[in-house]
C-alpha positions in Angstrom: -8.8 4.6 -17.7 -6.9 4.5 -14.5 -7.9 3.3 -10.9 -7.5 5.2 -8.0 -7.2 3.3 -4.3 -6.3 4.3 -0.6 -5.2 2.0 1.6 -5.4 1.1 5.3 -2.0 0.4 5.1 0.7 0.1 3.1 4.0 -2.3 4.2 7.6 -2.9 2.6 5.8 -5.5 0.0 2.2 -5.0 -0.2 -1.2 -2.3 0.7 -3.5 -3.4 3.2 -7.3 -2.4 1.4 -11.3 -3.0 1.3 -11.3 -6.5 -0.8 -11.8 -5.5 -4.7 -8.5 -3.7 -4.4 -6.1 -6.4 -6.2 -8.7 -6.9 -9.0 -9.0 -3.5 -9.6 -5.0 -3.3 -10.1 -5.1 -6.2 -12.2 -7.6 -4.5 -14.6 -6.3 -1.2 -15.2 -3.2 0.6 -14.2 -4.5 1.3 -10.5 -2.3 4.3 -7.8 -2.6 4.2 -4.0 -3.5 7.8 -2.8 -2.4 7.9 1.0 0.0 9.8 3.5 2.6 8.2 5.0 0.9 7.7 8.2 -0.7 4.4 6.6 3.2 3.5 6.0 4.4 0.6 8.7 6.9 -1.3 9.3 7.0 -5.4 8.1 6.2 -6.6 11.9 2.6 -4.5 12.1 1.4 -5.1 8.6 1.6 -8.6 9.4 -0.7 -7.8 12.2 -3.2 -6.3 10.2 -6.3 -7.2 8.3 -9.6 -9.2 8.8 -12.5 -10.2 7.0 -12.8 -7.6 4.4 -9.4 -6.9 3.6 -6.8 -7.7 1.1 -3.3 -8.0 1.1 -2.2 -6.9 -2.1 1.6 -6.8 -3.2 2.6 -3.3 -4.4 4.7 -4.2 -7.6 0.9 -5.1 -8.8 0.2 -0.8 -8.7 1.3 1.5 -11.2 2.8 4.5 -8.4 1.4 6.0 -4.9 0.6 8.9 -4.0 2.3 9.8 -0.6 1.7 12.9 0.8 1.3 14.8 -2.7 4.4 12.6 -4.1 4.1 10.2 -6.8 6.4 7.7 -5.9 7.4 3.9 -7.6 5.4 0.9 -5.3 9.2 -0.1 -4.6 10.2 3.3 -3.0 7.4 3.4 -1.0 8.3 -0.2 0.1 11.8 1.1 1.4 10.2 3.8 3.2 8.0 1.4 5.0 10.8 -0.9 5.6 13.0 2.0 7.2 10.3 2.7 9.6 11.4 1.5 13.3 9.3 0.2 15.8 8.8 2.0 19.0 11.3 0.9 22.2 
């Protein structure tokens, strides 16, 4: 069995998600299915969220699914950290 999740947003060190989302990864080997328009940078993801919501941290998943790309959680963590913030 695997899990499948999207994600509101998905920061340097953890998914922005509907709450449920962490327990789900911490039952079954759970991927993040997005595109990297839900990737931002460490200042908006700390922004983010309300009730709801759940901040998980993405070593917890087992890959995501950017744009069509299996990718490792810490990969798409750099590519969220390399994003700039508008001038």
């Amino acid at each position: 069995m695997v899990g499948l999740a999207g994600a509101d947003a998905v920061g340097p060190d953890a998914v922005l998600n509907v709450a449920g989302t962490g327990d789900l990864a911490r039952t079954v080997p759970t991927i993040i299915v997005a595109t990297s328009v839900k990737l931002v940078p460490q200042q908006v993801f700390a922004a983010l969220g309300d009730g709801g919501f759940e901040t998980v941290q993405l070593s917890v998943f087992a890959g995501v699914v950017l744009d069509g790309a299996l990718l490792t959680p810490a990969e798409t963590g750099r590519r969220a950290a390399a994003l700039a913030l508008p001038a």
